[in-house]
Each structure stands twice: as C-alpha cells, then as structure tokens.
C-alpha positions as CSV (number, residue, x, y, z in Angstrom):
1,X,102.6,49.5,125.8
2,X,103.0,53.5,126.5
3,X,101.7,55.5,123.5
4,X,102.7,59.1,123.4
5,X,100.2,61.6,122.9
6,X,102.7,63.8,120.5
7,X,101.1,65.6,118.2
8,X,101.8,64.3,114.5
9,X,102.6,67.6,112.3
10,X,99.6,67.7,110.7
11,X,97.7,68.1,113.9
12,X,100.6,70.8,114.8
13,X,100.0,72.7,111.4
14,X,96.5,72.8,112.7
15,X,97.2,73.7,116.5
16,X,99.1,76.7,114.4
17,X,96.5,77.7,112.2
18,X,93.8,77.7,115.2
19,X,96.1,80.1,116.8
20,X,96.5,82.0,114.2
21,X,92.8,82.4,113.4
22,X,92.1,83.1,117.3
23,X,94.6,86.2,117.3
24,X,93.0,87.4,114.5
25,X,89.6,87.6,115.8
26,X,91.2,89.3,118.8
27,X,90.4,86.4,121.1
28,X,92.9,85.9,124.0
29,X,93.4,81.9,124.1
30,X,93.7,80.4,127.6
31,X,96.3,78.7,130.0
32,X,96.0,75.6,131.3
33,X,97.7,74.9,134.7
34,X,97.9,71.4,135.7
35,X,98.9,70.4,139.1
36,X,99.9,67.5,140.9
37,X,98.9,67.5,144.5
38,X,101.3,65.8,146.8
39,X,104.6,67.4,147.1
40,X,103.3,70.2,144.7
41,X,100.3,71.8,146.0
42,X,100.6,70.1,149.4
43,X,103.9,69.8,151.0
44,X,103.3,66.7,152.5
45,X,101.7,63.2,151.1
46,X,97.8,63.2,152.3
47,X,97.7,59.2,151.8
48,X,100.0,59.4,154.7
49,X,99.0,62.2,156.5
50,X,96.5,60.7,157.6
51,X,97.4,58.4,159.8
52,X,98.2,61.3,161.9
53,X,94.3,60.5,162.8
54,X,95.6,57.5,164.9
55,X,96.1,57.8,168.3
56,X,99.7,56.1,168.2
57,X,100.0,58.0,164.6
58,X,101.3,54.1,163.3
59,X,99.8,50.9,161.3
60,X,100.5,47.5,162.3
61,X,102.6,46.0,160.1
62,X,99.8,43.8,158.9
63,X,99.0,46.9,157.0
64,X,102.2,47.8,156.0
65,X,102.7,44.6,154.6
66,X,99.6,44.3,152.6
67,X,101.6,47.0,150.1
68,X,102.6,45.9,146.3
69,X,104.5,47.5,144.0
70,X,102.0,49.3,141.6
71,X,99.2,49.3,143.6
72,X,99.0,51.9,146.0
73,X,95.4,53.1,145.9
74,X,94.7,49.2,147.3
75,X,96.7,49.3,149.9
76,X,95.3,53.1,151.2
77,X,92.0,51.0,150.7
78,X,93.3,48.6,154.0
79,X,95.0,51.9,155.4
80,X,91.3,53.3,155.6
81,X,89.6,50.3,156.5
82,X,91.8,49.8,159.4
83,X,91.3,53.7,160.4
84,X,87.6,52.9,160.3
85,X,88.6,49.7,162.4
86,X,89.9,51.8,165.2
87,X,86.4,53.5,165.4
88,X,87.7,57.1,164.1
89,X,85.1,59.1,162.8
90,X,84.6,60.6,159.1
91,X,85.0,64.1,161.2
92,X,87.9,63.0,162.7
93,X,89.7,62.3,159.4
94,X,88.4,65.4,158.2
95,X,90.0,67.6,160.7
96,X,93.3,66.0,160.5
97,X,93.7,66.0,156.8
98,X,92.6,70.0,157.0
99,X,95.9,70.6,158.5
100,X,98.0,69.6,156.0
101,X,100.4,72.3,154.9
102,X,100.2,74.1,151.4
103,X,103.7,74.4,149.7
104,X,105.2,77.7,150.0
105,X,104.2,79.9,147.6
106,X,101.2,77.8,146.4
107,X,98.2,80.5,148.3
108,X,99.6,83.2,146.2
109,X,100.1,81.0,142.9
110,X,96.2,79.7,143.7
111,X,95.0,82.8,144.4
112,X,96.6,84.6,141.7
113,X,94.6,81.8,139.2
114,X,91.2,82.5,141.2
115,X,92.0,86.3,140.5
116,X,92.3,85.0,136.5
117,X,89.6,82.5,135.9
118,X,88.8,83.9,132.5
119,X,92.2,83.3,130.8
120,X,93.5,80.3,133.2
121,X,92.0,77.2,133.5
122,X,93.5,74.6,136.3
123,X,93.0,71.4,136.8
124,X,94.1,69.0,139.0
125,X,95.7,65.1,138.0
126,X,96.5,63.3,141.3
127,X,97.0,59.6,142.8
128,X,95.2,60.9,145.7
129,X,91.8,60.9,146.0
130,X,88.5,62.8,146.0
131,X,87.7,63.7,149.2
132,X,91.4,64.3,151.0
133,X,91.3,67.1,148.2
134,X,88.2,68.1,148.1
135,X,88.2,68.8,152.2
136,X,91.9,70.6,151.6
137,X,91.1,72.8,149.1
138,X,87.6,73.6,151.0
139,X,89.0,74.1,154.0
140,X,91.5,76.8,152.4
141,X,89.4,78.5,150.3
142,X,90.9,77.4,146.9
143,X,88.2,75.3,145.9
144,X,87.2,77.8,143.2
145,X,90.2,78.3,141.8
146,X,90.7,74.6,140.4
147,X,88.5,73.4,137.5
148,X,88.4,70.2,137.8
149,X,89.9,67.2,139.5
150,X,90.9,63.8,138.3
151,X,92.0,61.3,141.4
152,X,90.9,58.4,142.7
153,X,87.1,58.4,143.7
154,X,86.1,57.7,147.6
155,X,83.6,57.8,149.8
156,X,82.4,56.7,153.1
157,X,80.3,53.4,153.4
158,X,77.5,52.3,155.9
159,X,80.3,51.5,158.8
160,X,81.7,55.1,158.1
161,X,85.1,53.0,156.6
162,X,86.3,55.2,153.5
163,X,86.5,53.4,150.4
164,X,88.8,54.3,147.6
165,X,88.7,53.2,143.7
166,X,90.7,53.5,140.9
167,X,90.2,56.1,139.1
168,X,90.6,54.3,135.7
169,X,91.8,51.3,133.8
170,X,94.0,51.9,130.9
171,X,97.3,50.3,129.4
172,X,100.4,52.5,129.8
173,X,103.1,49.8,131.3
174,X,104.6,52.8,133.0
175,X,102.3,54.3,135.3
176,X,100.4,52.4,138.6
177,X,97.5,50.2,137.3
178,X,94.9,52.8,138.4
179,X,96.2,56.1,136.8
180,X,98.0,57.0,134.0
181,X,98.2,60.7,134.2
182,X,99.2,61.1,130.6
183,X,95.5,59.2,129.3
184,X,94.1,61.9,131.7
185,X,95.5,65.0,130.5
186,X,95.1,63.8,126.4
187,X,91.4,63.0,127.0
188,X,91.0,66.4,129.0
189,X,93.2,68.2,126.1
190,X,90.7,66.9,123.4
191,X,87.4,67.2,125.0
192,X,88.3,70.9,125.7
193,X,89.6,71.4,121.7
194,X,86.3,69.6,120.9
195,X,84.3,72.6,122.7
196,X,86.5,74.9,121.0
197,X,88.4,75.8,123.9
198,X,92.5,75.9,122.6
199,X,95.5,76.6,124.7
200,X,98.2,79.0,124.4
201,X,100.0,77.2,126.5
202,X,99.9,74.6,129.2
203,X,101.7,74.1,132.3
204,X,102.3,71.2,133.8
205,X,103.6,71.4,138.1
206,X,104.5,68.0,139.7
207,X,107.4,66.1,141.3
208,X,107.0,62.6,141.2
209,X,107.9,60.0,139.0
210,X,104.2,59.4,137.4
211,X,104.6,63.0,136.7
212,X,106.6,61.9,133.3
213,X,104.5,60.1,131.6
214,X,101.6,63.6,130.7
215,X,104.9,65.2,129.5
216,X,104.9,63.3,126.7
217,X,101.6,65.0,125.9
218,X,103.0,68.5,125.9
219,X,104.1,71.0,122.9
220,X,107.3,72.8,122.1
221,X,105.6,76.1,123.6
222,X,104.5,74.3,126.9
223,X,106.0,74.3,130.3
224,X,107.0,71.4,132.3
225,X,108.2,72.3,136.2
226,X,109.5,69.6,138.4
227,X,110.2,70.3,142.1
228,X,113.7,71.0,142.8
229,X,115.4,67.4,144.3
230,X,112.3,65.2,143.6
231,X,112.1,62.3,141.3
232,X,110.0,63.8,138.5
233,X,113.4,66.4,138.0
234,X,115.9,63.5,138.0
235,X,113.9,61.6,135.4
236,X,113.7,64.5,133.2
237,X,117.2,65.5,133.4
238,X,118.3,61.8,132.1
239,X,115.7,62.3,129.4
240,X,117.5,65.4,128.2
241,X,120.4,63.5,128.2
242,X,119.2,60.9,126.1
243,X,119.7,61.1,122.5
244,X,116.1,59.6,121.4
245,X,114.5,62.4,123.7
246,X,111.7,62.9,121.4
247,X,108.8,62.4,123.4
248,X,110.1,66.0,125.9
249,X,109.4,68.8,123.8
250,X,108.3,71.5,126.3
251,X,110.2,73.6,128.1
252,X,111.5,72.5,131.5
253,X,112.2,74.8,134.3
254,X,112.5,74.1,138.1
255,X,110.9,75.4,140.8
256,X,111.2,75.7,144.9
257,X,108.0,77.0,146.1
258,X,104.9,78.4,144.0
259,X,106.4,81.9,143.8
260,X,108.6,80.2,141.3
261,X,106.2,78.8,139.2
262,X,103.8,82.4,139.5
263,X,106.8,84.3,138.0
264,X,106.8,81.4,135.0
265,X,103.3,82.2,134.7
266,X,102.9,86.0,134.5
267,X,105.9,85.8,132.1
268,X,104.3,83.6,130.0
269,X,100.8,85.5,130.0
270,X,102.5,89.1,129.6
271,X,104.5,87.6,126.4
C-alpha cells in the first residue's frame, strides 16, 4: 500500500524553525532540482532510442511480446540481450544513444545549474538506467551539473550483452515493481536533512505518470512542473479536482521547454 511521505506538523514546525535558524545565521539554504529524464531532460525515450542501433531500427515481435504491464526494466533486459544477439557492439550503442536530443531549453536550464552548484543541488530520479545517462550527459557536457542519479543499474557482461536491474524493491502498489520514485526522493530528502543540508525549496520536473507518486513528498513551498500534454499533467489536474487532494500540496506550474522551468527557478531564487 502507497504511504505518503507528507510531513506530519510537527516535523513542519521543525522544517520552519530550521529555516528560521538558517536565515539568522545568514546562511543561504539550497534548491533542490529533481529531474526526470525521458520526455524531460531528453525529448525522446532512450529505452527506445536505442533500437535505432539496429540495422532495420525494429524488434521481432518475439521481443515485443515478452512485454508485461509493470515490468518494463525486464523487458529492456530481452531488448538488450537481443541487440547484443545481433552482434552490435557496446560502441555502437554508445554512439547512437549520444544522439538523442536534449529538450528545448534544457542546455540553458543545465547550464545555468552548473553555473550555481553552491546553492542548487540536482539530482536525477529515472526508469532509465545508468549508462544510457551516464553516456548522454557525458557526451554533452552536463555531467557536472547533476548530483547524483538514481535509475536502474547496467552494465555490459562477458558477451558484451548489456544487462539491466532494478533499481530497488519496495511496496508502493502504484509505481512499476522496480522503482518507486517517491521511496527515492524521501530517502534522498532525509539523508541530506541528516547531513544538515535543508531545502528552501525543491523542484520537481517530469511528465509521466510515475512522476505522481514523489509529489506526495513535496511541501506547500515546493514546485511541481509537468510537461504541457503529458500524463504526469493530466493526473495532476484530476487530483486538483478531487476533493481529498491532500497528498498535492506544492505548487504546480506547467512548462514547454526548459526556458520555462529556468524562469520558475530564478524567480524562486531571487524571492
């Protein structure tokens, strides 16, 4: 069963009072930016990209018909195996997934957050996996700019087929049995509070619909920002709608392309 990560109002008298106590000391308390990656930093989906690397750019339907519902990371486990199959190389797969196209507006919202390391902390929550975003964000010079990345971990094995794992087990009934993006951002949120590191604000960027579930984990003060005409903004809207909306506290606002969510965030840090 899915149990929100709202903050009882104890723990939000004391979120208050550690604000309070930071802005006295003259401390400037961070931002958080979290990111999906597919459809938000990437305009594309890299666990289908790839099979651009194919020389007819297809699967048999074999593979496509190994898919079930809620397990997605196992079936991009017979995608690759198959790619490996058809003898392409590790470089191969490589190449292609470095041509994926950023989102427009996402180079200047990345580069703005390399240009701010010391008051903006980004991390990245996505149902990809390790090395597809490790080579992108390589490959474009934004590796820097993101903190950290929680995905699915891969890696090539001793016949050069890429393997891909879960990236965690957990028991939210509403998220793919792999990753639950909301477990993910709580544990993240607490281990930074633990090191003493509080945020101002958080920012949460995605589109799809395991995209709702971490909202449940934001504050009245926080931001969440669903692409325009993707799932995670439908589901949102109907949760507005709904009269026992407690769980969506943070502010929602829409965005097109990263210039959108940029102007959100200089707003926010110039407040």
């Amino acid at each position: 069963m899915l149990t929100s990560c709202k903050l009882p109002q104890q723990d939000e008298e004391e979120d208050g009072e550690r604000r309070t106590n930071v802005r006295q000391t003259g401390e400037k308390m961070k931002t958080l930016m979290v990111f999906d990656f597919d459809h938000t930093v990437i305009d594309d989906n890299s666990d289908t990209w790839v099979i651009r690397c194919l020389p007819g750019q297809t699967l048999p339907d074999s593979v496509k018909n190994s898919y079930r519902k809620g397990h997605w990371t196992e079936f991009m486990g017979q995608v690759m195996n198959y790619i490996g199959e058809q003898q392409i190389s590790p470089e191969r797969v490589r190449s292609v997934m470095e041509t994926i196209p950023f989102t427009a507006g996402m180079t200047d919202l990345l580069t703005f957050i390399s240009e701010h390391k010391s008051t903006i902390d980004c991390i990245v929550i996505s149902d990809s996996n390790t090395m597809f975003i490790e080579w992108i964000l390589h490959a474009s010079g934004f590796k820097a700019a993101v903190d950290q990345v929680f995905t699915n971990p891969a890696r090539f094995n001793e016949l050069g087929h890429m393997e891909v794992r879960g990236h965690h087990s957990h028991d939210c009934d509403r998220c793919p049995v792999n990753l639950c993006k909301r477990k993910v951002l709580e544990v993240y949120l607490s281990e930074q509070s633990d090191g003493g590191v509080e945020y101002e604000r958080v920012f949460y960027a995605g589109d799809g619909g395991n995209d709702l579930c971490p909202t449940s984990c934001l504050r009245g003060r926080d931001v969440v920002m669903p692409r325009k005409g993707y799932t995670l903004e439908k589901l949102l809207a109907r949760l507005e709608q709904r009269e026992d909306n407690a769980s969506l506290r943070a502010k929602v606002v829409a965005w097109s392309s990263g210039t959108d969510i940029l102007e959100e965030l200089k707003a926010s840090m110039q407040s």
